[in-house]
N, C-alpha and C positions, 0 to 999 in steps of 0.2 A: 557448473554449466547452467546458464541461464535459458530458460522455456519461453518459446513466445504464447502466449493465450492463443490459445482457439476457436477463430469467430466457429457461428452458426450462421453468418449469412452466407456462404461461401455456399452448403447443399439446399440452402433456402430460395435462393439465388435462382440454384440452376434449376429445382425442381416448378417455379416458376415461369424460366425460361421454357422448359419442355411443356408447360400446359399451353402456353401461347402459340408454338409453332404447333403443336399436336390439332387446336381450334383454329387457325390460321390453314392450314391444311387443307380442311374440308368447307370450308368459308367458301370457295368456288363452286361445291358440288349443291349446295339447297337452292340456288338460280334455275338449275338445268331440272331440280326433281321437282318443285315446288315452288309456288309464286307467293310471294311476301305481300301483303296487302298494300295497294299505293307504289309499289316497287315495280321496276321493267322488270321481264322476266328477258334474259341471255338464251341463247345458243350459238356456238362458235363469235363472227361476228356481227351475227342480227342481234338487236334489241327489241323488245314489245312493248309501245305504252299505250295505257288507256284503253287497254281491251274489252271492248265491252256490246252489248247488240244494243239499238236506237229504243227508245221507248216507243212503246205498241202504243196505239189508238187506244182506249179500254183499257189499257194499264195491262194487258194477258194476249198472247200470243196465244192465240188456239190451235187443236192441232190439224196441221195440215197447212196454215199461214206459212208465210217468207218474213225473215228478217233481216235487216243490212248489220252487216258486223262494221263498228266503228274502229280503227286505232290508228298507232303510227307506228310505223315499222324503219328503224334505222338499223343503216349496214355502215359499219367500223373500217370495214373493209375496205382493200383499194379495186378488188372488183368486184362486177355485177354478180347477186344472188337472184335468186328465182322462186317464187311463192308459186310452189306448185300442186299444193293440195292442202283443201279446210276440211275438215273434217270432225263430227262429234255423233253421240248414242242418243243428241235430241234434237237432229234434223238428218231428212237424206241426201241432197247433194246440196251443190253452189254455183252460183254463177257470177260471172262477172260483169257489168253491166256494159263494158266498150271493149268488149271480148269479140269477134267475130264467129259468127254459129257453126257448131261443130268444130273450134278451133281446140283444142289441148289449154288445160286450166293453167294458166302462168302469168303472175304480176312479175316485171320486173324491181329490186329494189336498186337503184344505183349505189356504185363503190364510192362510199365517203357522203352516202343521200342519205336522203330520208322520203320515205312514201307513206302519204296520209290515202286511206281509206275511209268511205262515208261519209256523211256531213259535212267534213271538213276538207275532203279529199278529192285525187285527182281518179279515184277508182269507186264503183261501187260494189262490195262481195254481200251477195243473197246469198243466206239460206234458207233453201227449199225444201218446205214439208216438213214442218215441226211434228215430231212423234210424239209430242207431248205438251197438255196445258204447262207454258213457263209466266208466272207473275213478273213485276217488275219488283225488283231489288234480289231475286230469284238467281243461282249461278247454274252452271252446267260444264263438263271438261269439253273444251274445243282444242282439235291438234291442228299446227297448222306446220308441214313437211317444206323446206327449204332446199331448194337441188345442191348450193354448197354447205350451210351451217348444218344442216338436220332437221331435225323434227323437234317441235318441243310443244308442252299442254299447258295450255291457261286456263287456270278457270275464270269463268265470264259471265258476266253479271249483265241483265235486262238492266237497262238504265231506266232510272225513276222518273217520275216528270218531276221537273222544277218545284214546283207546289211543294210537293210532296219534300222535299229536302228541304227548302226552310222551314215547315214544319216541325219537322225535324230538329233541324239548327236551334230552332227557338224554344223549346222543348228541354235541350241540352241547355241552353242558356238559363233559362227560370230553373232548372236541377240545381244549378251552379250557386243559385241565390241562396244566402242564409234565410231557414225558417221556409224553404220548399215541402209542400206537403204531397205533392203529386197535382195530375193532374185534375180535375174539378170534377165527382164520379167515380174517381177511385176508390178501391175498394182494399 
């Protein structure tokens, strides 16, 4: 009676295939707990990009200033969600700037839209009373509460001024050069 040989890829194979569904698995859940740099941050069918507050006058937010929070907010969805509470431990409220006074805090985000806030957008959100000196390039957690998707925390970065990032970029760029010795001063 003839033996057929016995691969080894057969339990190599499958052990494997279970590392991949086992990371595949929780691949959904670091969106909702934790924001990946450069990455939208999800909850249900909102998206978050470019979350970020506008660069301060002086480069520092002092405390007790207002700042406008920047992003865009897309909803997946085929209906409307409802941005109805900003919230963070280094400001005390928010406003909305084409909100009617004394109205209940709510952006609409249209089903299947997208809504720019700030600079770029059709909404302005202040926040009022900073409890703390924030620098630029500086982050802080801001939760922003969603009436159908949830609740989800970004953290949120004072935006740099411009200057100040090519600086930067060029910095990165001479590192890059063979025979960089640092910058002139260094020590």
């Amino acid at each position: 009676m003839r033996r057929l040989p016995r691969s080894r890829a057969g339990p190599a194979a499958l052990l494997l295939a279970a590392l991949l569904l086992g990371s595949a698995c929780s691949a959904g859940q670091i969106a909702e707990t934790r924001q990946q740099a450069g990455s939208p941050i999800q909850v249900g069918d909102i998206s978050l990009h470019d979350v970020e507050f506008a660069t301060p006058r002086d480069r520092v937010y002092e405390v007790g200033e207002a700042a406008q929070l920047n992003l865009a907010i897309v909803n997946s969805g085929l209906e409307d969600d409802y941005l109805v509470d900003v919230s963070s431990p280094a400001f005390d409220a928010v406003a909305v700037d084409d909100a009617e006074p004394d109205s209940p805090f709510s952006i609409t985000i249209p089903g299947g839209g997208v809504r720019y806030t700030g600079t770029s957008g059709e909404a302005d959100i202040i926040a009022i009373g900073m409890s703390t000196d924030l620098r630029t390039t500086e982050s802080f957690p801001v939760t922003l509460t969603f009436s159908r998707a949830g609740e989800v925390t970004a953290e949120t970065y004072v935006s740099a001024p411009l200057r100040l990032t090519l600086d930067r970029l060029e910095r990165e760029r001479a590192a890059d050069q063979p025979g960089y010795q640092g910058d002139v001063g260094d020590v």
